[in-house]
Backbone bond lengths (Angstrom), bond angles and torsions (degrees), N, CA, C in turn:
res aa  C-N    CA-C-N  psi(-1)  N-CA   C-N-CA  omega(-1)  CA-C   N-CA-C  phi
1 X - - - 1.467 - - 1.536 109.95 -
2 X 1.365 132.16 52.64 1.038 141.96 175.06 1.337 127.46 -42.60
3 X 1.462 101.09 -58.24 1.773 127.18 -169.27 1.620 101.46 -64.84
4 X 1.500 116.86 -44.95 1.542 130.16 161.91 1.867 117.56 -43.69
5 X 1.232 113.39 -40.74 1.521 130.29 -173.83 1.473 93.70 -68.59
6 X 1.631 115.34 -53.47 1.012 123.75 -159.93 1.517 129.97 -70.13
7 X 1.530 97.33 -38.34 1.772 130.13 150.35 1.240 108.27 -28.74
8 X 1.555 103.38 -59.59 2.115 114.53 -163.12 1.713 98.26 -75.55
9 X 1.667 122.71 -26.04 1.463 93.40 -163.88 1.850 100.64 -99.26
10 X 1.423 115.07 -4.19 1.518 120.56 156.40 1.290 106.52 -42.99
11 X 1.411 122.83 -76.47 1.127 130.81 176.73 1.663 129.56 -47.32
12 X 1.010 117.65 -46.63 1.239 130.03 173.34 1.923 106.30 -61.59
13 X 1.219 96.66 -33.28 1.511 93.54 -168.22 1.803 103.55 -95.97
14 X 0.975 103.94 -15.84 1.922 110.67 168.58 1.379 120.66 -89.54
15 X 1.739 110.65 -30.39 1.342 103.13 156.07 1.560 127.60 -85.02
16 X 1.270 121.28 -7.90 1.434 125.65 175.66 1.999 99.86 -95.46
17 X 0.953 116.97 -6.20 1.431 101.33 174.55 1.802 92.90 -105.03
18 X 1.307 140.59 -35.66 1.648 122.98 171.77 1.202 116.40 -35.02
19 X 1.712 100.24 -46.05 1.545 114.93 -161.07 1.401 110.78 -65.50
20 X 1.529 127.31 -13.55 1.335 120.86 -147.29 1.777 88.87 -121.84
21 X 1.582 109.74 -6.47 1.615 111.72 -162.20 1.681 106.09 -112.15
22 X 1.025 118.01 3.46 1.445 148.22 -119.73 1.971 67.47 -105.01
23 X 1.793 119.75 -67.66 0.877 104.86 -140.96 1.550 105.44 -110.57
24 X 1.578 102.30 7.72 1.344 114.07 -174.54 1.970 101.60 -67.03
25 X 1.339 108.54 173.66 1.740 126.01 174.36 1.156 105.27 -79.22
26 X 1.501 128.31 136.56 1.426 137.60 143.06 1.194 92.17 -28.87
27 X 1.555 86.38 157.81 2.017 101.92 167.69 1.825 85.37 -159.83
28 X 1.604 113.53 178.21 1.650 86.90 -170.83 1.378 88.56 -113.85
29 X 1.456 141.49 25.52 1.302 121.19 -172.62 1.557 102.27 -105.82
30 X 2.312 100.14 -20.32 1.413 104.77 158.64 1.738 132.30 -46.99
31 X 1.727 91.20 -59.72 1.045 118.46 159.50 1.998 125.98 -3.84
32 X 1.738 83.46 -88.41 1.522 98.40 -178.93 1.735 107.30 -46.08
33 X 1.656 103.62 -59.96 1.861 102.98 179.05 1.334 91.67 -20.22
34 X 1.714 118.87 -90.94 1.285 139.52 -128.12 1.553 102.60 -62.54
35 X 1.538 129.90 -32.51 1.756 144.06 159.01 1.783 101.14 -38.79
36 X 1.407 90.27 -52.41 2.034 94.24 -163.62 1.576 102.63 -94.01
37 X 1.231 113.20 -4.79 1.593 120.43 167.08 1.669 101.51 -67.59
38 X 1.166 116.10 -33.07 1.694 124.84 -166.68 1.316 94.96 -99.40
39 X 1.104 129.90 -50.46 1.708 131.35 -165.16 1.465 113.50 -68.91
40 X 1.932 99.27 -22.12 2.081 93.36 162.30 1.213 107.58 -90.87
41 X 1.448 133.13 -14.48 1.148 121.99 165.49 1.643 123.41 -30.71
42 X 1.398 98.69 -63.06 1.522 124.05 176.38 1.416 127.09 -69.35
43 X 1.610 114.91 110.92 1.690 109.68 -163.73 1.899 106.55 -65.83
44 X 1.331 105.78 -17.17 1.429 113.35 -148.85 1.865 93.62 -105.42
45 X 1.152 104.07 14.83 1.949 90.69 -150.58 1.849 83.82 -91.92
46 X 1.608 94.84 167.39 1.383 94.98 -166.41 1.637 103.15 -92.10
47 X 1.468 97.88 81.57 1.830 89.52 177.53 1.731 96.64 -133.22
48 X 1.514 113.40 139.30 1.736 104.40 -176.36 1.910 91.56 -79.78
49 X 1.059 121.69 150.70 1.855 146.55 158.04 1.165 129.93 -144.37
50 X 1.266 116.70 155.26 1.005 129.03 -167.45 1.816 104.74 -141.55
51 X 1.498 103.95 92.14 1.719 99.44 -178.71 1.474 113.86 -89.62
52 X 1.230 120.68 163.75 1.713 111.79 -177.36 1.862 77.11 -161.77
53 X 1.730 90.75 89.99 1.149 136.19 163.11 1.924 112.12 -71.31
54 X 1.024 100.79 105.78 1.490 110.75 139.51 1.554 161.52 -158.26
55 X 1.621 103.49 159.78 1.338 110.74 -153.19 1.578 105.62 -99.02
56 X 1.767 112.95 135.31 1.257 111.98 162.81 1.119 105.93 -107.17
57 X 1.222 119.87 158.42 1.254 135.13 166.82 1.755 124.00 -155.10
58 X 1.615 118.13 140.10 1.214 93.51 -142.95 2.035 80.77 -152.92
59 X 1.480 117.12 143.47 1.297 123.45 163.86 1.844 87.86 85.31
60 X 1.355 119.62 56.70 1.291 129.03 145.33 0.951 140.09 -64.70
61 X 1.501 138.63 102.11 1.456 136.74 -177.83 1.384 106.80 57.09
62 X 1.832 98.39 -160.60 1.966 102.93 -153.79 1.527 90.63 -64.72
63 X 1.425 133.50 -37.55 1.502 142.17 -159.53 1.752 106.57 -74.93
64 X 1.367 116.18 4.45 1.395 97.93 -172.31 1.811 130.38 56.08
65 X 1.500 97.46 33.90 1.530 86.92 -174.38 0.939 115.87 -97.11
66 X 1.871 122.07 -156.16 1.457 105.46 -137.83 1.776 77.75 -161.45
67 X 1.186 142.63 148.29 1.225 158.38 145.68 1.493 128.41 -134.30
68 X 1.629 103.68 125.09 1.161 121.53 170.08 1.568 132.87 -69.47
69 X 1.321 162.70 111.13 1.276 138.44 -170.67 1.702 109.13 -155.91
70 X 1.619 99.13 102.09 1.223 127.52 167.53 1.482 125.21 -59.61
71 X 1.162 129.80 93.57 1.634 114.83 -142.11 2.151 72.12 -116.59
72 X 1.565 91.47 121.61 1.916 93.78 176.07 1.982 97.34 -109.96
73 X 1.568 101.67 123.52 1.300 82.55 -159.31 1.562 100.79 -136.40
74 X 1.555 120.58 69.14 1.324 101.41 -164.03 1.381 123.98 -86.90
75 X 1.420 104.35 155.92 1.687 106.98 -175.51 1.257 113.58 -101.67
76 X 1.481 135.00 149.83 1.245 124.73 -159.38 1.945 101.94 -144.96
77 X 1.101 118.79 71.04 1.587 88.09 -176.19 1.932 130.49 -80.81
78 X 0.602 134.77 149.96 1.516 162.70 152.06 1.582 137.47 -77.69
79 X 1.265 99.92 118.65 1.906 99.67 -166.83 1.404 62.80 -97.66
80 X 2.372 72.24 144.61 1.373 87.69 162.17 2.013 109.56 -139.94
81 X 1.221 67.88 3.00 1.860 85.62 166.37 1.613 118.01 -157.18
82 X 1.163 116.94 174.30 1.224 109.14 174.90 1.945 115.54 -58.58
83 X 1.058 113.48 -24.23 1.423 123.45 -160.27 1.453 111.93 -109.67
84 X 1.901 103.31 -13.03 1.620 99.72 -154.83 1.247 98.20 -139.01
85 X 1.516 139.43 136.71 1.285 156.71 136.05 1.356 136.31 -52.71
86 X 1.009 134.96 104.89 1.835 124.65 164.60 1.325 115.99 -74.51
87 X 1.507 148.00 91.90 1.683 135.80 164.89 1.166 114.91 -49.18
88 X 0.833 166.11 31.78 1.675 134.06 171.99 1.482 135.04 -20.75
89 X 1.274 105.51 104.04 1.660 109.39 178.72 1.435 110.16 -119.52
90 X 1.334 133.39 127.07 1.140 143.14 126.04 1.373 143.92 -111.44
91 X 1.994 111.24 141.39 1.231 126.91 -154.87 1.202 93.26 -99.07
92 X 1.512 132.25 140.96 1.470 131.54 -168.79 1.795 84.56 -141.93
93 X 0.892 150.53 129.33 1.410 177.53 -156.21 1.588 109.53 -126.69
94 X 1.586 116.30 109.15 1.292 131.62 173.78 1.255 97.68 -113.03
95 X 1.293 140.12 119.69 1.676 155.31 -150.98 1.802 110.36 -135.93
96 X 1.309 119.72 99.45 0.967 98.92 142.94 1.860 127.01 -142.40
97 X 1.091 103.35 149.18 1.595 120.50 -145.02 1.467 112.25 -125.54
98 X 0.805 124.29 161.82 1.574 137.13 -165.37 1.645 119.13 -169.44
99 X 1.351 98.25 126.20 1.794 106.50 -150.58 1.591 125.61 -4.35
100 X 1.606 107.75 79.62 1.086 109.91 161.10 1.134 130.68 -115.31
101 X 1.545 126.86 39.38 1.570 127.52 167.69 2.263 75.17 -137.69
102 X 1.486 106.04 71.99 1.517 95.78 169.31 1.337 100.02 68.88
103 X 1.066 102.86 -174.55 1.537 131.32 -167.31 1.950 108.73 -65.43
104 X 1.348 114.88 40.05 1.277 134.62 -157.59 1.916 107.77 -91.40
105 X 1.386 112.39 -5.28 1.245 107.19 167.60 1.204 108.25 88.46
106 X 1.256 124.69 -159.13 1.498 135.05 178.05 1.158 133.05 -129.60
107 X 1.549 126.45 124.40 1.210 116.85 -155.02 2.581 98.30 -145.16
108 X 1.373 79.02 141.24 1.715 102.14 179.58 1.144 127.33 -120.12
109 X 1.527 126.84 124.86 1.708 117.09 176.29 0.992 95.38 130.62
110 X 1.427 99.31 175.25 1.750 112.71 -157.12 1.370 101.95 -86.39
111 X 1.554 97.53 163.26 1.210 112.87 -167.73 1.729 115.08 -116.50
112 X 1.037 125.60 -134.15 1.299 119.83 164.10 1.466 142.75 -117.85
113 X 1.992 113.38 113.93 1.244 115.79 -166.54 1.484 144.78 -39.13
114 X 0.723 131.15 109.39 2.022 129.17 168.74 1.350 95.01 -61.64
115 X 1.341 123.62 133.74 1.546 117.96 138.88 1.607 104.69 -127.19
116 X 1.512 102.52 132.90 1.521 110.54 -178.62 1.165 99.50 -105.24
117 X 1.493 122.93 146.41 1.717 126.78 141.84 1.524 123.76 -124.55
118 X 1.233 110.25 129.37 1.767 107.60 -148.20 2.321 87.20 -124.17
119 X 1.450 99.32 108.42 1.220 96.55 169.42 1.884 96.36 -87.16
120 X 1.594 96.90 137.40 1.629 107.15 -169.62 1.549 101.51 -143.37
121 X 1.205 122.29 131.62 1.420 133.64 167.54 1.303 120.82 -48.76
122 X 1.227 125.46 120.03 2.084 106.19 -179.94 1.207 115.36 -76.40
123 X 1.559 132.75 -3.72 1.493 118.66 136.91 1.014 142.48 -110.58
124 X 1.613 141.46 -162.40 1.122 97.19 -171.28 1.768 96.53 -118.08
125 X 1.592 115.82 -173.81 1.538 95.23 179.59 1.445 114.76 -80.05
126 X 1.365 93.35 -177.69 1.765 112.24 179.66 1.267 117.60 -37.44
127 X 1.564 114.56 -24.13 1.473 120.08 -161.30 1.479 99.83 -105.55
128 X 1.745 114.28 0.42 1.860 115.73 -160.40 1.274 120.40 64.21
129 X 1.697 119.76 24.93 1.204 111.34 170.44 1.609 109.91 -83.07
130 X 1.302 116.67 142.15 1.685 118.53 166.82 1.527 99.47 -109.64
131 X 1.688 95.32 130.15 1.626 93.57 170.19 1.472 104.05 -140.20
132 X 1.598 126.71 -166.32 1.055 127.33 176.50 1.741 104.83 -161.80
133 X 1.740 135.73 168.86 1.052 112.89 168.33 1.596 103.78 -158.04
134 X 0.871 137.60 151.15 1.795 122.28 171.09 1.673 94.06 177.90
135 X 1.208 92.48 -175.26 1.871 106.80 167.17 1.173 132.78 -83.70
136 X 1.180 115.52 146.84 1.674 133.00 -172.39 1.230 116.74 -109.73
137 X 1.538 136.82 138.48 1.486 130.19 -153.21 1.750 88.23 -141.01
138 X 1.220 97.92 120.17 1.929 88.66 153.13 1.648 94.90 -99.38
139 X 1.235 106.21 154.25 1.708 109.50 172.00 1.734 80.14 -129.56
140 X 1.269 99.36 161.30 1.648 116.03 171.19 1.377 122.20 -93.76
141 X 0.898 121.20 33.10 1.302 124.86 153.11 1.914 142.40 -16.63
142 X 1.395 109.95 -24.27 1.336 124.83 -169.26 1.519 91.94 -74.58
143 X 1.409 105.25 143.70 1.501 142.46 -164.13 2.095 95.45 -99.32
144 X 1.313 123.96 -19.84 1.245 112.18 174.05 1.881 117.49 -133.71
145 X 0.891 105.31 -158.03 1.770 94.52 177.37 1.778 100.92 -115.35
146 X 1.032 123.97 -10.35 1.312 104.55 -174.78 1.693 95.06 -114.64
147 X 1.643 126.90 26.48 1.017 133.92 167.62 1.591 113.82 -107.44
148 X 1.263 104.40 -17.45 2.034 95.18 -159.77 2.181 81.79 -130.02
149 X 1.270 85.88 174.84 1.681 109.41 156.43 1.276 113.23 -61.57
150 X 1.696 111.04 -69.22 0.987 120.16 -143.92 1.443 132.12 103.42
151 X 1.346 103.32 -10.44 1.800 110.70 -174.41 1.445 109.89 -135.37
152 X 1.270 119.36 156.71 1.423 125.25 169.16 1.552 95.63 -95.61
153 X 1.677 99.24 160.50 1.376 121.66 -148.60 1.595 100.52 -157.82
154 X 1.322 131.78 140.80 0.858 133.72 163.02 2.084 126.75 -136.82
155 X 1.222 118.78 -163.02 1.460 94.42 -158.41 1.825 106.70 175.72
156 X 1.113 99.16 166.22 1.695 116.63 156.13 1.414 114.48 -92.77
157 X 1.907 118.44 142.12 1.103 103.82 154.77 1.261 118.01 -138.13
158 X 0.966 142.73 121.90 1.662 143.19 168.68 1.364 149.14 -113.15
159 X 1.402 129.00 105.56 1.482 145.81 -152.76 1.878 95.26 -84.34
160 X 1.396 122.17 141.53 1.207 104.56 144.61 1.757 101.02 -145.73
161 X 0.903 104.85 -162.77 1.837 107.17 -168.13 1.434 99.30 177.11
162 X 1.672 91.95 179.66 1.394 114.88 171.25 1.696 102.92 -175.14
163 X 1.217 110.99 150.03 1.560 133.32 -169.76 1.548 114.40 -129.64
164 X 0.921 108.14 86.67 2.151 111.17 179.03 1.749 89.64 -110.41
165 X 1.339 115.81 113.20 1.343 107.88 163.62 1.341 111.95 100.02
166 X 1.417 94.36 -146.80 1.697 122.86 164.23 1.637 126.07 -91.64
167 X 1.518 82.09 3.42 1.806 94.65 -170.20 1.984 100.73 -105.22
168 X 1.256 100.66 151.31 2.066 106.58 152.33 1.240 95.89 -154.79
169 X 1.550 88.08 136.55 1.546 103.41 150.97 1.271 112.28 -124.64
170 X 1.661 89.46 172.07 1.811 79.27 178.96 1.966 100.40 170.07
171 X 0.948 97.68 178.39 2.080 95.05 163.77 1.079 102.58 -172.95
172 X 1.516 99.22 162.16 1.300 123.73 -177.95 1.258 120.59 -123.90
173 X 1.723 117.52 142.51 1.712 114.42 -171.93 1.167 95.62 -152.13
174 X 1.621 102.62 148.69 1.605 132.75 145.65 1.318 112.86 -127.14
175 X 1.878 81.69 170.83 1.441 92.22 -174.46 2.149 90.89 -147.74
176 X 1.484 95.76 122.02 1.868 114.96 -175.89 1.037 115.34 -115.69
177 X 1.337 122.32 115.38 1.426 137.97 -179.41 1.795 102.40 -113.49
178 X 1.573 111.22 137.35 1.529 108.84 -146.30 2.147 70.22 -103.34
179 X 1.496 108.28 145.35 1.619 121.97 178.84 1.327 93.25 -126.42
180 X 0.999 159.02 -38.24 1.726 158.75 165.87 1.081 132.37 -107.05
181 X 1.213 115.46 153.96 2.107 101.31 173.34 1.749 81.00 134.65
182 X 1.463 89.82 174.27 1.336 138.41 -165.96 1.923 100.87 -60.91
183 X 1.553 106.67 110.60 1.512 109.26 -179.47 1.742 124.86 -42.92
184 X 1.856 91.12 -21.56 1.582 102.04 -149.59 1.647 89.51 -103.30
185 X 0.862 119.36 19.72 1.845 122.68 171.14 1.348 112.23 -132.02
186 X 2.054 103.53 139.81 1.171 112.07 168.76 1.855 113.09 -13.89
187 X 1.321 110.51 158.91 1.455 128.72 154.65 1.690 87.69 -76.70
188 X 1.579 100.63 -177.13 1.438 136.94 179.24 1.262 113.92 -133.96
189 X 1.202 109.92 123.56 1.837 117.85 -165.67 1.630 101.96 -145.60
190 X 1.065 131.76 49.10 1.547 120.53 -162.59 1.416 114.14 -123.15
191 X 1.295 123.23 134.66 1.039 142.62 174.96 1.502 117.95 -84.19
192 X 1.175 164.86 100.10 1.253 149.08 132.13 1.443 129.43 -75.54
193 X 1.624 92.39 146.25 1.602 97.31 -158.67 1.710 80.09 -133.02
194 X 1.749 120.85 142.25 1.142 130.83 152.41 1.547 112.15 -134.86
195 X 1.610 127.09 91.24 1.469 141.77 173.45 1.989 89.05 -65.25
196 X 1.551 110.86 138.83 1.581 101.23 169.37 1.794 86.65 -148.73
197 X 1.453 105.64 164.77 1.582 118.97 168.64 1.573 98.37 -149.74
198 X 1.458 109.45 143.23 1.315 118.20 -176.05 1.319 110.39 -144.28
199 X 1.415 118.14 146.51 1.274 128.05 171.87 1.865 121.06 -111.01
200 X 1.194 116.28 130.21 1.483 119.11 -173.97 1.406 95.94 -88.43
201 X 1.648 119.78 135.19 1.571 109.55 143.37 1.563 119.33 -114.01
202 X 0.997 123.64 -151.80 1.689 122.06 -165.89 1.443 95.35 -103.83
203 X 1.356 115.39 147.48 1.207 129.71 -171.29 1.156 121.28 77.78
204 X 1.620 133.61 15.47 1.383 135.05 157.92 1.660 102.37 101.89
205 X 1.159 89.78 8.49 1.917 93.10 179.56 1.861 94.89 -79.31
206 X 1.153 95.50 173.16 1.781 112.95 179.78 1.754 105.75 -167.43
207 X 1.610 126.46 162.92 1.029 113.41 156.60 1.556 85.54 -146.09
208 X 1.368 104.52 145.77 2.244 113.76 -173.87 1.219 87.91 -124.65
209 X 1.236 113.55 152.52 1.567 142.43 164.26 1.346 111.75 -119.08
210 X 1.013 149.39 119.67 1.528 171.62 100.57 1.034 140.78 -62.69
211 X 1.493 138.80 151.40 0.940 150.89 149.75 1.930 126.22 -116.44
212 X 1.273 126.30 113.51 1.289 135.44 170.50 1.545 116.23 -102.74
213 X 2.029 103.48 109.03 1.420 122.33 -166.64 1.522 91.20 -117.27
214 X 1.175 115.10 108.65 1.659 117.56 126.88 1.235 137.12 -48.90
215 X 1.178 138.23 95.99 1.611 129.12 152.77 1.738 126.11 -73.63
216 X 1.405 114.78 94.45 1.641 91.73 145.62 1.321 139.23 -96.19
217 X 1.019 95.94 152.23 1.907 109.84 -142.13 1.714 88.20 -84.08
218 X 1.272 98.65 -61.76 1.707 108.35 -171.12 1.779 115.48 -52.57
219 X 1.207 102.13 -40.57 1.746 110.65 -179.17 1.239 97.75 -98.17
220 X 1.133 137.43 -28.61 2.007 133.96 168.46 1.439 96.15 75.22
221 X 1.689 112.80 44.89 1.360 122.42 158.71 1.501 124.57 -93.38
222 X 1.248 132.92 121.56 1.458 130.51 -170.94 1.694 110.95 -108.49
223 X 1.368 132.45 95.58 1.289 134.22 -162.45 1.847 95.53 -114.40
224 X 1.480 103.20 106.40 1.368 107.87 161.52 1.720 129.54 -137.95
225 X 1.185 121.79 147.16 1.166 125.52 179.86 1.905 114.75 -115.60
226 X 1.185 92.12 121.94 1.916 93.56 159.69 1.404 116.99 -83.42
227 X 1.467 106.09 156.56 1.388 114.40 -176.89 1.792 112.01 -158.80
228 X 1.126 109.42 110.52 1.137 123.79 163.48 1.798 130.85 -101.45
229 X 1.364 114.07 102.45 1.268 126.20 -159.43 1.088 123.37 -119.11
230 X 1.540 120.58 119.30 1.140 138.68 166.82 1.032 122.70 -64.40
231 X 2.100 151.18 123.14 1.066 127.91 -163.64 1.919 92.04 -170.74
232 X 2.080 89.62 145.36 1.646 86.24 -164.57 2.049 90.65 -122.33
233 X 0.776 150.90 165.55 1.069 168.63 156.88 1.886 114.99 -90.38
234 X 1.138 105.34 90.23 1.899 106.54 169.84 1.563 126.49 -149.01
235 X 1.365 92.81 -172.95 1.715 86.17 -167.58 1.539 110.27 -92.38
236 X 1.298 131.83 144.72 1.576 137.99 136.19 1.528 111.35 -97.56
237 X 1.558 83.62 110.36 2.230 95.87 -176.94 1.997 92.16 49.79
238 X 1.148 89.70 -127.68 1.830 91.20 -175.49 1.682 114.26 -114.76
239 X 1.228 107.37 42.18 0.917 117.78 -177.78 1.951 110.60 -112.96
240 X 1.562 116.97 96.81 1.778 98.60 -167.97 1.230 97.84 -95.06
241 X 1.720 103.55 146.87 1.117 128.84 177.93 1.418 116.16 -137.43
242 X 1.790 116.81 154.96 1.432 103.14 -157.73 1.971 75.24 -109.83
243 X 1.434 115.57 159.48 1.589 107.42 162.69 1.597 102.88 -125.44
244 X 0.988 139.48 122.09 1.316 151.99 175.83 1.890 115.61 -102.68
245 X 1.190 105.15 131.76 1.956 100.17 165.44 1.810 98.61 -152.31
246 X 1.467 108.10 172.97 1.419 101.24 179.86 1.798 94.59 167.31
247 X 1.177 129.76 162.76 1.226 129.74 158.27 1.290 136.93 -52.33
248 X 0.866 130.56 163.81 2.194 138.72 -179.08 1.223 85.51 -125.78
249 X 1.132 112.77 124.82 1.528 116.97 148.42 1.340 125.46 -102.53
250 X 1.595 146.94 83.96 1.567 133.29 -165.44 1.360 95.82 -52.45
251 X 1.561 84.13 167.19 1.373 117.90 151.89 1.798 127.97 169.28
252 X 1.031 129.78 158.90 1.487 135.42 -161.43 1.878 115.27 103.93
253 X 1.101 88.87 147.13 1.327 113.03 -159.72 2.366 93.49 -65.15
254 X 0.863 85.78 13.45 1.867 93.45 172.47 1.687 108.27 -153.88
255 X 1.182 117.75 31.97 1.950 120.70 165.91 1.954 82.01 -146.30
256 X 1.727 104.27 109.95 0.949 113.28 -179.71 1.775 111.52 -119.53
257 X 1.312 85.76 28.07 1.910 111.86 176.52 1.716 103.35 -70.99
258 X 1.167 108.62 132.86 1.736 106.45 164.70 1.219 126.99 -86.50
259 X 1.155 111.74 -21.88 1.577 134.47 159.94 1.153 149.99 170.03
260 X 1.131 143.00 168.97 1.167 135.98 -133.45 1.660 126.18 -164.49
261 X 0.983 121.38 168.32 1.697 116.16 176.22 1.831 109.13 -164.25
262 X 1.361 104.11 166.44 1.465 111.32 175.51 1.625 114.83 -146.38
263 X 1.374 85.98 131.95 1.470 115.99 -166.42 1.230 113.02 -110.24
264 X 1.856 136.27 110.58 1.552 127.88 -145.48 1.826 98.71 -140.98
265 X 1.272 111.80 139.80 1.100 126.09 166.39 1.559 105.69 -110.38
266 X 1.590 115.28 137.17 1.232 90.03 149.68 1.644 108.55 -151.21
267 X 1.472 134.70 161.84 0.994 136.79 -174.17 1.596 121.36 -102.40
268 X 1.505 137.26 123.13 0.964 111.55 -150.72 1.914 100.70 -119.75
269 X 1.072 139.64 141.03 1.477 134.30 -178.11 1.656 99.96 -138.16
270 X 1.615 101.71 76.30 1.739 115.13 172.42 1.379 101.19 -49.92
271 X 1.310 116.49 174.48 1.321 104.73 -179.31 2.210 93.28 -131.92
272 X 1.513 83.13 170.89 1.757 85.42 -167.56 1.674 114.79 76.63
């Protein structure tokens, strides 16, 4: 039970560093972290990034396999009125895998794109809710066949949240229905759901809790992973970056992984 050990000393080591920061002085270079500690909280918030997300996963099916997947996914937002925002996010999937549909060999390269666009208010309402909503695109993009669909897909997507404090919660969902592509492959019927809650501490530290569930509707496969993540916000030269890691936990009767973890870069270009 490793990934479990590993869970407790995240924690242990994020609550013993609050405790010790708790009584230290502002300074403003703390400051900014602890601003962009909150501003990744938020899928919709107006900060440009660039994450280079990745997923292990390991003890796949009867073969014991193992897949890699680098998901580079930057977010970009855009005023487009005084009142209103455009996000742009896209998930681009770098895959590589080793017999995990069985004795299936080995396979590298991209897989298949998300592009989100989330029209979002630049404040939030009366009540402090932040939300956002627009369309979701898979394009087919994957470089092999046991990497992509094969079909374009389209969809709803919608973020909502809230921020009191040091805390957010909030989740995010779509829903992709595949309209083109290849006769000789599944349709696309999928739902994704990601519920998350996060806590800020001082000095640009954070720890998020999530879960990311796939539903397909048509095959009545349910593929989900937990994730509890430890993550600090700092500088290289003048370049800020947030670094995040933490466990995967599978689960659903279609993620037949034993376990797992995530390992996150991300690049940050605040604006002003």
């Amino acid at each position: 039970m490793k990934h479990y050990l590993f869970l407790f000393l995240i924690l242990l080591g994020l609550q013993s560093y609050s405790q010790t920061t708790e009584s230290t002085d502002d300074n403003p270079q703390e400051s900014q972290a602890d601003a962009l500690a909150k501003q990744l909280q938020n899928p919709v918030a107006n900060l440009i990034s660039v994450p280079f997300q990745g997923n292990f996963d390991f003890g796949i099916g009867p073969e014991n396999g193992s897949r890699m997947t680098l998901n580079i996914q930057p977010v970009i937002p855009i005023s487009i009125s005084d009142n209103w925002n455009l996000i742009g996010r896209v998930i681009l999937p770098v895959i590589s895998q080793q017999d995990v549909y069985g004795n299936s060999g080995n396979q590298f390269g991209l897989s298949d794109a998300v592009v989100s666009s989330f029209f979002s208010p630049k404040e939030p309402t009366s009540g402090g809710l932040i939300w956002g909503a627009g369309p979701v695109f898979l394009v087919p993009t994957a470089t092999d066949d046991l990497l992509g669909t094969e079909k374009f897909g389209m969809g709803p997507t919608v973020v909502v949240l809230k921020q009191a404090g040091q805390f957010t919660i909030g989740a995010l969902a779509n829903h992709i229905w595949s309209v083109a592509g290849s006769d000789d492959r599944a349709d696309v019927n999928n739902t994704f759901l990601q519920p998350f809650i996060a806590r800020n501490f001082k000095g640009g530290y954070s720890l998020t809790i999530n879960t990311e569930l796939t539903q397909n509707w048509d095959a009545k496969g349910t593929s989900g992973s937990l994730h509890l993540v430890g993550a600090k916000v700092f500088s290289i030269g003048k370049q800020l970056t947030q670094f995040a890691i933490g466990p995967r936990i599978p689960y659903g009767n279609a993620n037949t992984a034993d376990w797992g973890f995530r390992a996150m870069i991300v690049l940050l270009f605040p604006k002003g």
